[in-house]
N, C-alpha and C positions, 0 to 999 in steps of 0.2 A: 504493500500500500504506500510505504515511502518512496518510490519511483513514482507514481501516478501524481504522490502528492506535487511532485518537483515539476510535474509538465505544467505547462499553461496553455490556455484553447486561445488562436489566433480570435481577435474581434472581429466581428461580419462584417466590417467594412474593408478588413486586408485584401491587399493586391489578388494574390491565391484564391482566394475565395472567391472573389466578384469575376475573376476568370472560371474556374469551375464552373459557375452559375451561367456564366456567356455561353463556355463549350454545351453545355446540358443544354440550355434553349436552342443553340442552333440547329444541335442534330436531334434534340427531343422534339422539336415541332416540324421537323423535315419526313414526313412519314415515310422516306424511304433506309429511313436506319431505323427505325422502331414506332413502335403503336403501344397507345393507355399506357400503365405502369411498366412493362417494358425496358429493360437494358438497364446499364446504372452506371454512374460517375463517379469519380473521387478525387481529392488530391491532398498530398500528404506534406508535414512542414513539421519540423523538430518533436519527432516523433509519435506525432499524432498522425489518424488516415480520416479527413473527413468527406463521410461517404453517405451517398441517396439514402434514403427512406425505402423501406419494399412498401411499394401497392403506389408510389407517387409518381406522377408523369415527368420524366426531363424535361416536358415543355412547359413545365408548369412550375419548378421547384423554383425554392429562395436560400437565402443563406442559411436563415435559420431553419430549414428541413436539414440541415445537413448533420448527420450523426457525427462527431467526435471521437475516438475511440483509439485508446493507446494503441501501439502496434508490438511491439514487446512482447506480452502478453499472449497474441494473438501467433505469433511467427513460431512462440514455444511448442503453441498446440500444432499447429503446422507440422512440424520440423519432429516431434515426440513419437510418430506413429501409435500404433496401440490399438485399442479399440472401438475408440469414435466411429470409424470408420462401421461398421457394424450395427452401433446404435442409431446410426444415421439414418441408416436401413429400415429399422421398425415404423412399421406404421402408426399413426398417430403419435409415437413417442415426441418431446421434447429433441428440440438438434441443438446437437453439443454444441456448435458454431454461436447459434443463438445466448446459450447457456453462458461462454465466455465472455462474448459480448456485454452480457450485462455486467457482468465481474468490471468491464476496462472503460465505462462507458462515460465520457466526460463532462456531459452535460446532457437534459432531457433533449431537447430536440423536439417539443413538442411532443414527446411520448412515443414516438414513432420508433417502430425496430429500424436496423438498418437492413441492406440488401444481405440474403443471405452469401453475394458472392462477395463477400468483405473480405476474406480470407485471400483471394487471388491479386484483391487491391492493395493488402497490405505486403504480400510476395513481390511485386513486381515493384523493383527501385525507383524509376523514373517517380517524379511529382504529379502530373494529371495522368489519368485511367479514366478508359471511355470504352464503356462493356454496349455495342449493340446487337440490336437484329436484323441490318441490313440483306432486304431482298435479295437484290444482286451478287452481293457473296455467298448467301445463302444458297445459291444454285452450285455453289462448290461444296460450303460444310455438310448439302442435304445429299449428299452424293456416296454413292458405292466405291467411284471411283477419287474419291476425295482427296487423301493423302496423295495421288499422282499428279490430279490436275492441277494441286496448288504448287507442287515443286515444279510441274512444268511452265506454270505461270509465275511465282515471284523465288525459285530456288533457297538459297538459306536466308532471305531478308524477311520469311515468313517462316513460323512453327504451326505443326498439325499436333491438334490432340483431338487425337479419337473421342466418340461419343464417350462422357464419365456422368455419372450421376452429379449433382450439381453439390454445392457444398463443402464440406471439408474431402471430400474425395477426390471433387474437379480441381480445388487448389493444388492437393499430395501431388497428384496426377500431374500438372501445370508445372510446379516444380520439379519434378524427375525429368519431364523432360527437357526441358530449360537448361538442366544441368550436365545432362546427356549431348547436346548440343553444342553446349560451350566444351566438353572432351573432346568432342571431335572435332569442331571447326578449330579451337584453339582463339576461338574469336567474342564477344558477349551475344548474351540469347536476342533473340529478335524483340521489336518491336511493337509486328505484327502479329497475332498470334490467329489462325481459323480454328475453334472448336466444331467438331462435328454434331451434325445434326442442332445447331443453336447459333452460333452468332462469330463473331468478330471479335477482337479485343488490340486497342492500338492505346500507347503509353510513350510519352514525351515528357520532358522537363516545360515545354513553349506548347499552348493550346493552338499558337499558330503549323507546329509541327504537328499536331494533333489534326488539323484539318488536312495538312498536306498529305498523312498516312492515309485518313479515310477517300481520300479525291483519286488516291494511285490506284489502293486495291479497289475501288469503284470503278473507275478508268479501265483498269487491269480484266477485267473480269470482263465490263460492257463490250471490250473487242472482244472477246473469246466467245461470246454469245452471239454478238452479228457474224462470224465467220461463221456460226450453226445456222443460221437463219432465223433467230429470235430476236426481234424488233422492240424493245420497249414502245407499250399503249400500241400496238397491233389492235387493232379491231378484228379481225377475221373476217373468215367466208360466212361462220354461220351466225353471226350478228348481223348480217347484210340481209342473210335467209329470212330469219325473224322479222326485222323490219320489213321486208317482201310479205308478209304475213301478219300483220300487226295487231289484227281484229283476231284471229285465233289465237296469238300470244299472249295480247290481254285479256281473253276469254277463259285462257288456262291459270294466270294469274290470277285471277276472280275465283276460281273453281280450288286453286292449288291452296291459300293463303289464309283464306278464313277457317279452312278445315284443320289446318297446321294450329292455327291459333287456337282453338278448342280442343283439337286432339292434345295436345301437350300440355295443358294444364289439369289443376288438380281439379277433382267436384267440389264446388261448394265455393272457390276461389276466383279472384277476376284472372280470364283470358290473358294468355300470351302477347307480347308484340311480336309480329312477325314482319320484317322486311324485305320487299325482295329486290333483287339486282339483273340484270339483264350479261354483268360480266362479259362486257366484249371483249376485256384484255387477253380473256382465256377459252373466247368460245369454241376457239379450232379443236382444241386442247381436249374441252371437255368433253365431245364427240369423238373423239381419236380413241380406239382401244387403250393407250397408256395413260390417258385422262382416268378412262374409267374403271383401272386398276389402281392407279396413285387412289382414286377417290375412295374405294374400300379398303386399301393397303394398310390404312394407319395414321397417327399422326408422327409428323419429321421433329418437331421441335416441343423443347414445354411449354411457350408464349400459345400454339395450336394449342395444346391440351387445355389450356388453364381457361383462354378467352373463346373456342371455337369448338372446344370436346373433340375427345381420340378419335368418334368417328362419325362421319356423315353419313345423313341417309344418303343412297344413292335410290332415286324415282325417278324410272325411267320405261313410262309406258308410250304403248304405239303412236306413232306417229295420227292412225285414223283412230283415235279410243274416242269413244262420243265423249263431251264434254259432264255429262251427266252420271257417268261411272268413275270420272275420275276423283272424286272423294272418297270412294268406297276401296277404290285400288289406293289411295295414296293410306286410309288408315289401317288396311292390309301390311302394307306397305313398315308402318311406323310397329307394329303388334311383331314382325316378324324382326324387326331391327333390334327392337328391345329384347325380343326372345333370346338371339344371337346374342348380343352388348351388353345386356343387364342394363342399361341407362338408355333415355331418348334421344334423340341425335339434339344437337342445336343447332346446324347445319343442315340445310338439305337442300342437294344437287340436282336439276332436273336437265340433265344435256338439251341441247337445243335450245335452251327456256334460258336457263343463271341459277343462280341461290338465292336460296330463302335462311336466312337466320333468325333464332328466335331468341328471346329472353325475357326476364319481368322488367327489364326498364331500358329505356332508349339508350342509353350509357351502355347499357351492355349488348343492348341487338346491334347496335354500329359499331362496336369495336368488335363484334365475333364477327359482322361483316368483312369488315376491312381488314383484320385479321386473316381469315377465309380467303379473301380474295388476293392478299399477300401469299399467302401458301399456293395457289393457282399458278402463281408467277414464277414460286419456287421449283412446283413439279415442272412444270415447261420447261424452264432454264435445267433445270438437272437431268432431264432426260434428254435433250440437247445434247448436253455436254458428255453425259456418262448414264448413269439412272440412278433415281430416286431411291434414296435410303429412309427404310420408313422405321423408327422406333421399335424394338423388340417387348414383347407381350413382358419381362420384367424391367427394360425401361424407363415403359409408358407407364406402366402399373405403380412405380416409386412415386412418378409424379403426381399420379390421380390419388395419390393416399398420402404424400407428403403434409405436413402440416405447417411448412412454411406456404409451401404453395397454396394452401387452404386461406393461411392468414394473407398474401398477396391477393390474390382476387377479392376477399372481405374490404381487405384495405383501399380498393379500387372503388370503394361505394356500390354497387351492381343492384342493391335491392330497392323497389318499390320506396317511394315516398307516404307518409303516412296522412290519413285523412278522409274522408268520408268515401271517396270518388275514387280513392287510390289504385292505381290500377286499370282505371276505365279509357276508353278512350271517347271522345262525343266530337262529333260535326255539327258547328254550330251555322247557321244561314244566318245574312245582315250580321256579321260577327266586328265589323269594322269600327262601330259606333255605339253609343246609346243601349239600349238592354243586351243586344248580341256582345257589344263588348264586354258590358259587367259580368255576362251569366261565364264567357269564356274565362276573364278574370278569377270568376269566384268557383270554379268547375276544378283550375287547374292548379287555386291554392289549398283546393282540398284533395290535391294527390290526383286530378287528372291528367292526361294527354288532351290538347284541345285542337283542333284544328276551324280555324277561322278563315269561314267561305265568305265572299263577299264579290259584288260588282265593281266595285272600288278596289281593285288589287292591291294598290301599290299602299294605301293603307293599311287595310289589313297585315299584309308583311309588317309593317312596320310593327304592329300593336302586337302581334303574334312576336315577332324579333324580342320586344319590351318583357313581353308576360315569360318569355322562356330566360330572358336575363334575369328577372326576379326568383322563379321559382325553379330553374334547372335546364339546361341546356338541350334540345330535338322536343321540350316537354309542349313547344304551341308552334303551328305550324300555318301557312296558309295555301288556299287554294284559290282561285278566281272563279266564280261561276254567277249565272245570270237565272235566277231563280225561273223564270218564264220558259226559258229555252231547255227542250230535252236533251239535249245532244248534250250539252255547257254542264246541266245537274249528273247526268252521267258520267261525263270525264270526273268530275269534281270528285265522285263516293268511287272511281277507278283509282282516281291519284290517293286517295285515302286508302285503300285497301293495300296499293304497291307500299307505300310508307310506313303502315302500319300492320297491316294484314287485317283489318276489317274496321270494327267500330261496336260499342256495345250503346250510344244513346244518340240519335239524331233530333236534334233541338232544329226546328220547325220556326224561326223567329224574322227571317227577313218579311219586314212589309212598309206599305206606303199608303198613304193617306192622301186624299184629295176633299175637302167641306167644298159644301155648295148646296142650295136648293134643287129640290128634286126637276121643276120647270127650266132651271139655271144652269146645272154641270153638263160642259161638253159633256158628249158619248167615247172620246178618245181617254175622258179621265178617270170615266164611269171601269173603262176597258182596262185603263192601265191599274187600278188600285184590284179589281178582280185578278188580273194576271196574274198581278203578284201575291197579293193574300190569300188567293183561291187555289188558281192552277199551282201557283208554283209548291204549295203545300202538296198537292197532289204529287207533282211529278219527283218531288225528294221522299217521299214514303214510299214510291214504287221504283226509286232505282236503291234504296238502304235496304229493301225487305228481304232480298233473294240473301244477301251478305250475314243479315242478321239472322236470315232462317238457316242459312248452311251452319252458324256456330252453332244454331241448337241442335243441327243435326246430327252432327259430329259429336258434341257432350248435351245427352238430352235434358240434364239439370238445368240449366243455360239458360237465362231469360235478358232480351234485349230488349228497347225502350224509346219509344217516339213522342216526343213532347212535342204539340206547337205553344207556340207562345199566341196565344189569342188575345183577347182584354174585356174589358167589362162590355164593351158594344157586341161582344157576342154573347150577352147575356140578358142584355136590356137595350129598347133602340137608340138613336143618336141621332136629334134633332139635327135635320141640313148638314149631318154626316153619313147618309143613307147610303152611298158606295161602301164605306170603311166598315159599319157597323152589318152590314149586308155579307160582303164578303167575311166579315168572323162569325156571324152566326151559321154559315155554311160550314164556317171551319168544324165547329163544334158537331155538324152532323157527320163531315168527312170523317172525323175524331175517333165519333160513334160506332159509322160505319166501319171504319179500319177495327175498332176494336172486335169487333163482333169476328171479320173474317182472318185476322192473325191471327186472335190467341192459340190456333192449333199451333200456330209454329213459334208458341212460348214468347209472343212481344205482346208489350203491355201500352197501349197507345192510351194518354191521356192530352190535355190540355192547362195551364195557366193562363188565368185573363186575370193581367194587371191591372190596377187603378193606373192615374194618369203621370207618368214618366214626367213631372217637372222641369229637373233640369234635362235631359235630355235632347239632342239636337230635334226629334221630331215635335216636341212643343217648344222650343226655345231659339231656334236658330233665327237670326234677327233679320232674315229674308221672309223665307217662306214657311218657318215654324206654326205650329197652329194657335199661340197667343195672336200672332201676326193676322193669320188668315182669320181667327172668329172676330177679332175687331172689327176686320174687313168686311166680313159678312155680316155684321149685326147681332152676334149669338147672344151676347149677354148684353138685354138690354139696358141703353142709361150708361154704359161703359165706352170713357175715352182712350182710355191709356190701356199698355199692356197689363200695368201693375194691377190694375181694378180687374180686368179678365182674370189672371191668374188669384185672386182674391178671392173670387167670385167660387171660381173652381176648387179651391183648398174650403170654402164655407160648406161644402159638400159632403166630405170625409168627415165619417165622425171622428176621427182617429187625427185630423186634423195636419194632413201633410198626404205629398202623394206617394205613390209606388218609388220603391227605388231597386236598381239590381238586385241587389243584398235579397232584397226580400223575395224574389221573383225563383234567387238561387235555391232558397230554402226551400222553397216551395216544390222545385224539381227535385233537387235529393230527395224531397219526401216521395215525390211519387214514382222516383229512381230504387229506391231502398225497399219501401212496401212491395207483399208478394200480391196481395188479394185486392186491389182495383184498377180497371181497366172502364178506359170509355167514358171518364171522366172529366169535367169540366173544372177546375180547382181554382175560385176568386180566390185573389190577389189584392183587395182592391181597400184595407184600411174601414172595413162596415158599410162602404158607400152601397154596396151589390150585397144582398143577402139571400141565399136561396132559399125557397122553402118546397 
């Protein structure tokens, strides 16, 4: 303990440090060295190694994520042999690595373990250490013919260590050969180091030699792969095919995604996200006999195991299979993979088509993606070169039972957000503004996914951009669509489905308003407040139902949810509002009607009819809001000002104020949450609207 006493931890603002942190962002946020928590840094200064976090992103870390950690201590264990090696091995046990660690550990660091490959950081002399998972090499360390290709590519300026279990094994291992090298050459060990089947490892005193090492062996490798004929961002032949086909492709996307998302979850629990990708990097690839080998062979690396699972499904039916059988073949499909696997894929391949990934939170469906579709690029490039080496059944198995690896994915954040809606995913209409915006707001600070449709695109993005900075990153999304037009609501619940893989609540909310006397309103506005409040309610309940029926089909527990957003005019009439109030008392029949003929396919169609949205652009906007328009019309006699209107109207409410989001939100949880009613009309409205 008197050694540990006598060090002192450099301050986050030293030179060292604020370099490490430079190296880590450049190549942590460059996804072609590594993906999520992924790879790890270091750099060492009078006898300390301060080194990454496990589960934290390179492109993400600070100074102070940086573990501290005498190196002494650490080089004993190293250097001791014995039986670590062994304990390492057991499943679930404590890793002696970890164990140590906390013995030399300098400072909290925010509480965070360090990477379990500290041991290799604190072995190797140089001052910066830069551990990736660059793609592009990868096509060498995932190789059979590994150890050849890289001597015939960088000779002794690079070392080969065969695939080792990671930990105090891969360091022992790391060192014997290091040393074995320096016997022979007579010269110091390299710089470069390829681990098989995992990644890279490059070390310099200068973060600027630090880049120049990663830019050769990148360089180094990129020629060896165009001399094979592998093109990085290749599109292929059969991503040309699909697009020649585009209406059957998103047909099978429809049929493939939502069935994935109910098949893989548990009873009783909200649906999967399921993403899918179209993968043209790899589509030649994926159709090639050695596509479709690499794809059941295994996984090449542990970053595959951890974010992407050992093994994907491979679904892979007839080219003529009706569209109508393919759920039944895809959970065939999934029953006989787990039979094989003992686990469910989170991956799954359909050649011709791309990948589908799934998981409980958009954090983790997008990084098994892009994970996934990294590994695509890996098998390409290695079977290029040499073939694919895929993990051995005790490998793969250390790392699926590891419990560092366990606490790395935890530490990644991966699970559900907690909160009433947790888990759900809704498509909200008019989502750009005024109650569409609040309900998507208050949807997704209760643990939903939101996706915000709107006419108005380029706001919507925005608002959707806003709500997913506050509450979590992929968690609000937008779409563009024109509530009247079929074709526009169709794309719109398409792009929702490829995104997500279905949807479990479609909120029914975009509408428009036109006051006027019955003798008085054009016919074009009578037209346009119908299109929109009327049809367009219709034409989004008949392109969300097929989607929402397939999840119940798939897990017959399973209950999906159509709310429109109506208002008290459809509940009571609306003096010289006769379009507006016209079109929502239809709503409430459409409402009706849909409840009566879904419930067989377990959806629960109800309604909310708010009181009057005060602030709100549709009573407020200082154009053509409706304080503006009843002035205009005479509605509230004796009334000059807008103020004396909106007075008038709040003297209404016994509750004395009018409808706000907030309230509108609760209103749908409730009818989101409850099993037993459907076909329901639910005021909103503060006691103005009382039914009896």
């Amino acid at each position: 303990m008197t050694e540990l006493a006598d060090l002192r931890v450099l301050p986050l603002d030293d030179q060292r440090i604020r370099d490490a942190i430079e190296m880590s962002h450049r190549f942590g946020r460059d996804p072609e060295y590594t993906r999520s928590g992924g790879g790890n840094s270091s750099v060492k200064a009078e006898g300390i190694v301060y080194i990454k976090p496990s589960g934290v992103s390179l492109a993400i870390i600070e100074a102070d994520d940086l573990v501290p950690l005498a190196t002494a201590p650490l080089l004993d264990l190293l250097l001791s042999g014995g039986s670590e090696d062994d304990e390492a091995r057991t499943p679930g046990a404590p890793d002696p690595v970890m164990r140590a660690a906390a013995k030399v550990r300098m400072a909290e660091a925010k509480g965070r373990r360090p990477s379990v490959e500290l041991m290799f950081h604190s072995l190797l002399p140089e001052t910066f250490v830069l551990h990736t998972h660059a793609i592009v090499p990868n096509a060498v360390t995932c190789n059979l013919q590994g150890e050849e290709l890289m001597t015939d590519l960088f000779g002794d300026e690079a070392l080969w260590v065969p695939y080792t279990d990671p930990g105090l094994p891969l360091a022992r291992t790391i060192h014997e050969l290091r040393e074995a090298h320096v016997a022979r050459t007579g010269g110091p060990a390299p710089r470069i180091t390829f681990m098989g089947d995992h990644g890279i490892i490059v070390s310099a005193d200068d973060i600027t030699d630090i880049a120049r090492l990663n830019e050769h062996v990148m360089d180094t490798v990129t020629v060896a792969l165009q001399k094979h004929g592998v093109t990085v961002g290749s599109s292929g032949r059969a991503a040309a095919r699909i697009a020649a086909d585009e209406a059957r492709a998103k047909a099978m996307v429809k049929a493939i995604a939502p069935t994935l998302r109910a098949s893989l979850s548990s009873a009783g629990g909200p649906l999967k996200l399921v993403t899918y990708d179209p993968a043209p990097v790899a589509a030649d690839y994926l159709e090639s006999e050695d596509g479709r080998a690499a794809v059941v062979g295994g996984a090449m690396t542990p970053d595959q195991i951890v974010y992407a699972g050992s093994f994907p499904l491979l679904f892979d039916p007839t080219a003529d299979v009706a569209l109508e059988d393919v759920p039944s073949q895809l959970i065939s499909a999934l029953e006989a993979h787990v039979a094989r696997h003992g686990s469910e894929p989170i991956v799954t391949v359909v050649p011709g088509l791309g990948i589908f990934a799934a998981g409980d939170s958009w954090k983790g469906v997008d990084t098994a993606r892009d994970v996934y579709l990294d590994c695509l690029r890996v098998y390409e490039g290695a079977d290029a070169l040499g073939r694919v080496r895929a993990l051995s059944d005790e490998e793969r198995g250390f790392i699926e039972h590891w419990e560092v690896e366990a606490y790395r994915k935890n530490a990644a954040a991966f699970d559900r957000d907690p909160g009433r809606f947790a888990g759900k995913v809704a498509l909200i209409t008019g989502a750009a503004q005024g109650f569409g915006l609040g309900i998507a707001q208050g949807l997704a600070r209760e643990g939903g996914t939101v996706v915000l449709a709107d006419l108005q695109s380029e706001m919507a993005a925005v608002e959707a951009a806003a709500i997913s900075a506050e509450v979590g990153a992929g968690r609000a999304w937008s779409v563009p669509v024109n509530v009247t037009d079929e074709a526009s609501v169709e794309a719109a619940v398409a792009a929702v489905v490829e995104r997500f893989g279905g949807l479990d609540l479609f909120v029914s909310n975009a509408g428009v308003l036109r006051a006027g006397g019955v003798t008085e309103q054009a016919v074009e506005d009578f037209d346009f407040v119908t299109a929109v409040n009327y049809r367009g309610y219709f034409l989004g309940v008949r392109a969300v139902t097929p989607v929402l029926a397939a999840q119940h089909a798939a897990r017959p527990d399973y209950q999906g949810d159509i709310v429109e957003v109506n208002s008290k005019s459809g509940l009571v009439g609306s003096k010289r509002n006769f379009a507006y109030a016209g079109s929502k008392f239809g709503g409430v029949g459409l409402t009706q009607s849909f409840a009566l003929e879904l419930v067989d396919e377990s959806i629960k169609v109800n309604a909310v009819c708010p009181g009057n949205f005060y602030e709100g652009p549709l009573w407020s906007d200082p154009e053509n809001g409706l304080f503006v328009q009843y002035l205009r019309e005479g509605k509230i006699p004796g009334a000059t000002t807008l103020e004396e209107v909106r007075a008038a109207y709040e003297a209404k409410v016994p509750m004395g104020r009018g409808c706000t989001p907030d309230d509108v939100v609760e209103a749908i949880l409730y009818l989101v949450s409850q099993q037993y009613e459907t076909g329901q009309a639910l005021p909103v409205t503060g006691g103005q609207v009382m039914l009896s």
